[in-house]
N, C-alpha and C positions, 0 to 999 in steps of 0.2 A: 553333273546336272547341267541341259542345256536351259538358258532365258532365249524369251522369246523379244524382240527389241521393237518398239514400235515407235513410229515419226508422230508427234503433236504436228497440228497444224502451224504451229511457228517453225518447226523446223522444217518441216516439208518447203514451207515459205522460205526458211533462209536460202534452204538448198538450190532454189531456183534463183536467188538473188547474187549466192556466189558465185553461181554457174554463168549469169548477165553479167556479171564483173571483172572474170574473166574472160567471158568472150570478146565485150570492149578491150579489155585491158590488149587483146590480141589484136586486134583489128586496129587500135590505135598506134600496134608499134611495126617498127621497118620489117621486123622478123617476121610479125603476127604467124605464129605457130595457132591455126585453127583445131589443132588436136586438144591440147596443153587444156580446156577447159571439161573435157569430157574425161581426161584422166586426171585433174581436179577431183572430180566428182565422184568417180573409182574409187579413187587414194580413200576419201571418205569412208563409200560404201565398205571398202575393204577393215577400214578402223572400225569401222562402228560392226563388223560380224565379227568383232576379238570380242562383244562384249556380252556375245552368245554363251562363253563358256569361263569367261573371268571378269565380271564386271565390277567386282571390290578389288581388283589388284589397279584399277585407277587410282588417283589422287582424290581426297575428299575436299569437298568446297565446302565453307562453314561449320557448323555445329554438328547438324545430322551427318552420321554416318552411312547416312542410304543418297545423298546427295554428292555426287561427281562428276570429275571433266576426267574427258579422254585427251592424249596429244594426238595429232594425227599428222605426220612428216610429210609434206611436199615442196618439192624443191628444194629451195634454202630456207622456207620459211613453213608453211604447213596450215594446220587449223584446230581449231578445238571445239569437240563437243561436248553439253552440258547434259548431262541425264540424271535419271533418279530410278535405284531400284526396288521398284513398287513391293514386290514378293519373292518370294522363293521361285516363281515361273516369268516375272515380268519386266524389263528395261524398259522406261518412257525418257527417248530424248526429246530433249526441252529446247535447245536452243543449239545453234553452229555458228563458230565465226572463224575469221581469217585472224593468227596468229596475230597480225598488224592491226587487227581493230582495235579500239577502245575499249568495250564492255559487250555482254549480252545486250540486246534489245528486247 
């Protein structure tokens, strides 16, 4: 069975905000590797279509069982994201953050 995954408007948001955070993070440092944000972004894109064909082999977050986080490895550190699966045909991610944050927003 494939799911179909679809961005909320907060994560579409995060995703652009990761994407700013790493480009700073580039442009502030001696190396500033100007690629390293756009395969940021890939890494993602790439974790979040494993959740087209397995999205209960995630970790659950809370009570419900339809509520989970993915890991998603980059670099030394990586990111996670937060989804929910709606049906037997649907993934809605909810939220994306850098491994080093604090919390969802």
């Amino acid at each position: 069975m494939m799911y179909e995954v679809e961005f909320s408007e907060e994560a579409d948001a995060d995703l652009e905000r990761l994407f700013d955070f790493a480009l700073q993070r580039e442009l502030n440092s001696e190396s500033g590797d100007l690629d390293a944000p756009g395969r940021a972004i890939q890494a993602i894109r790439n974790g979040v279509a494993f959740l087209k064909s397995s999205p209960f082999t995630c970790r659950k977050v809370g009570a419900s069982p339809f509520i989970r986080e993915l890991v998603i490895s980059f670099g030394s550190t990586g990111y996670v994201a937060l989804f929910e699966i709606v049906d037997g045909k649907r993934v809605i991610m909810g939220a994306l953050r850098h491994q080093r944050e604090d919390d969802y927003h």
